[in-house]
SESE-648023 format. One record per residue (C-alpha): residue number from 0; residue in one letter; x, y, z. Coordinates in Angstrom, 2 decimals, decimal comma, always signed. Layout:
REC    n  res       c1       c2       c3
REC  NUM    A        X        Y        Z
...
***
This chain:
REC    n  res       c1       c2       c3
REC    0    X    +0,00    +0,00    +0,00
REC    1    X    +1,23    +3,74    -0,54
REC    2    X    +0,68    +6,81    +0,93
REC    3    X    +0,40   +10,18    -0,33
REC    4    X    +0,31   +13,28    +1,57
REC    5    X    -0,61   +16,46    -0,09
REC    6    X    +0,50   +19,93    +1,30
REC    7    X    +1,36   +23,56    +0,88
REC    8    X    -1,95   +25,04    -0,07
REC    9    X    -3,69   +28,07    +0,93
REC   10    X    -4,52   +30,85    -0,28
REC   11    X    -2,51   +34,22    -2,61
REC   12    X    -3,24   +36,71    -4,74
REC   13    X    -3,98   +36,36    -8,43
REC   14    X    +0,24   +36,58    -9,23
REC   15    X    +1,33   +35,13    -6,88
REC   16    X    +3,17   +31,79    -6,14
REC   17    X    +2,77   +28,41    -4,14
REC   18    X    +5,03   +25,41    -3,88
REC   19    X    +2,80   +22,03    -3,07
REC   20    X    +4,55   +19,15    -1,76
REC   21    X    +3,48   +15,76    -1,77
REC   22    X    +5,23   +12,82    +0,89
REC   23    X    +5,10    +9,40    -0,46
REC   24    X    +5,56    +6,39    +2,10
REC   25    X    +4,54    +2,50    +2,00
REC   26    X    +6,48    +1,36    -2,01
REC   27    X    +9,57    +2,03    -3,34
REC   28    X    +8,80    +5,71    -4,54
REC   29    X   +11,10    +5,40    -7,63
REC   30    X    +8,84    +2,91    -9,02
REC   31    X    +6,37    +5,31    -9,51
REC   32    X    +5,71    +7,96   -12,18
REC   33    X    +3,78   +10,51    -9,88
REC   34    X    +0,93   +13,51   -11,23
REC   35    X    -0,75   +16,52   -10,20
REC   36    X    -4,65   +17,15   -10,49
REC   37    X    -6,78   +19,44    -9,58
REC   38    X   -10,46   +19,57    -9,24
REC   39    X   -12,46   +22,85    -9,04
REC   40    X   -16,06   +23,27    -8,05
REC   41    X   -18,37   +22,00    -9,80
REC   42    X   -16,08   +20,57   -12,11
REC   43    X   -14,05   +17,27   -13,01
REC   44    X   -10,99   +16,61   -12,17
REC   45    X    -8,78   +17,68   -14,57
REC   46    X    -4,83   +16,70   -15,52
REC   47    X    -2,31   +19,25   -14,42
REC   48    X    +1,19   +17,73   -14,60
REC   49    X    +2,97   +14,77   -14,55
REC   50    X    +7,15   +13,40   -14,35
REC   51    X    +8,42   +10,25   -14,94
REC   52    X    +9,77    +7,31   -12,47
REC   53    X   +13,12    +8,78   -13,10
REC   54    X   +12,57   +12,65   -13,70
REC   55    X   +13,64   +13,02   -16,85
REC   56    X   +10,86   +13,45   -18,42
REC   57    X    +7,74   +15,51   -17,94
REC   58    X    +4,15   +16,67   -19,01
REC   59    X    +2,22   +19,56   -18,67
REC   60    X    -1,48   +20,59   -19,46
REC   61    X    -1,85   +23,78   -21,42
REC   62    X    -3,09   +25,76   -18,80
REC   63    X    +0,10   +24,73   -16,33
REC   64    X    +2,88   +25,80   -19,08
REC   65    X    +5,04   +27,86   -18,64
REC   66    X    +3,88   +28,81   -14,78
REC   67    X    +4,27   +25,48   -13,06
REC   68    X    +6,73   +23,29   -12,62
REC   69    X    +6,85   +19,49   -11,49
REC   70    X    +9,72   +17,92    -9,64
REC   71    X   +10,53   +14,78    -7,30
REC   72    X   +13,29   +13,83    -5,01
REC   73    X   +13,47    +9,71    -5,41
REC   74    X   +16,08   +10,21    -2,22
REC   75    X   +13,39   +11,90    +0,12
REC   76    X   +10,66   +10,51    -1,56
REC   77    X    +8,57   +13,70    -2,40
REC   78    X    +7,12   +15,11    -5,20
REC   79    X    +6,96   +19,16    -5,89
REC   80    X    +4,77   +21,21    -7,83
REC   81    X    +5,95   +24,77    -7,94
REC   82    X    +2,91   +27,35    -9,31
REC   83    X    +3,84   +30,63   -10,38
REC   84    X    +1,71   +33,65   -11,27
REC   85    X    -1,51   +31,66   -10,84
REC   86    X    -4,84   +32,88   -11,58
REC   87    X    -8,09   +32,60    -9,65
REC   88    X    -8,86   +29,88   -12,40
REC   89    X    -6,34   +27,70   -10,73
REC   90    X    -8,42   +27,65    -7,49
REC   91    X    -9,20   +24,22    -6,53
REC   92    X    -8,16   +21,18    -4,73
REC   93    X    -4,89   +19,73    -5,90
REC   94    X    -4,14   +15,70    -5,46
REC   95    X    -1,40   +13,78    -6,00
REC   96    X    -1,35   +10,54    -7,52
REC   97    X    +1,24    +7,39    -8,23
REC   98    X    +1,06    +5,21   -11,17
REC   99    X    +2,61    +1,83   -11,44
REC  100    X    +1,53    +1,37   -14,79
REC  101    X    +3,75    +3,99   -16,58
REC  102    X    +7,39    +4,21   -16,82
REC  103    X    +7,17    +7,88   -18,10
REC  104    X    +4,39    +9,89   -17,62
REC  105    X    +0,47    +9,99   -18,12
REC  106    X    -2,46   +12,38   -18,03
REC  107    X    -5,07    +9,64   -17,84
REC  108    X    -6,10    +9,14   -14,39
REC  109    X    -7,30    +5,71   -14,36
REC  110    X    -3,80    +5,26   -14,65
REC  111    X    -3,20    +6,14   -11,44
REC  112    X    -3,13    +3,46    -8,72
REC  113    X    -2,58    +5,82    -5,53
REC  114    X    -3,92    +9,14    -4,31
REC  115    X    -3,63   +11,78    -1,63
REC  116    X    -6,42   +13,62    +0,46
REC  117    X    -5,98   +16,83    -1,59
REC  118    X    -5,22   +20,55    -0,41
REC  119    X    -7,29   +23,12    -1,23
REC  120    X    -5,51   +26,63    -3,19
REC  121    X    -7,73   +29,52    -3,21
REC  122    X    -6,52   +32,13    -5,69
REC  123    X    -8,04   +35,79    -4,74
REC  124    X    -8,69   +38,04    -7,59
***
């Protein structure tokens, strides 16, 4: 079994930044490509970003380019995502999720095997 721990939300000005962190326990973490999603109300949950087992290689939706970035540290088993200028569109609850079934990364999230709890980010206009 693996657990995920989402945190680092909260709420910031339209413009402004958060970092989210995510603390994997239970597997070996590096045998997991890990994602980001986020689910506003009222709405689906919806891709946001996703890196490989190793880190090399990453995916972004088209509303997360170029203002977030994804990252993971296979030594202290965590996962990052850092959001820059962020809009009141990006309010929502972020999760984290681990897939088994990829080796590089995937958008889908029936791919995903594990998930955190969520943490909410409020963006104020």
């Amino acid at each position: 079994q693996v657990q995920l721990v989402e945190s680092g939300g909260g709420l910031v000005q339209a413009g402004g930044s958060l970092r989210l962190s995510c603390q994997v326990s239970g597997r070996t973490f590096s045998n997991y490509a890990m994602g980001w999603f986020r689910q506003a109300p009222g709405k689906e949950r919806e891709f946001v970003t996703a890196i490989s087992r190793s880190g090399g290689s990453r995916s972004y939706a088209d509303s997360a380019k170029g203002r977030f970035t994804i990252s993971r540290d296979n030594a202290k088993n965590t996962v990052a995502l850092q959001m820059n200028s962020l809009k009141p569109e990006d309010t929502g609850v972020y999760y984290c999720a681990a897939s088994s079934m990829v080796v590089t990364t995937t958008r889908r999230s029936y791919d995903y095997d594990y998930w955190g709890q969520g943490t909410q980010v409020t963006v104020s206009s």
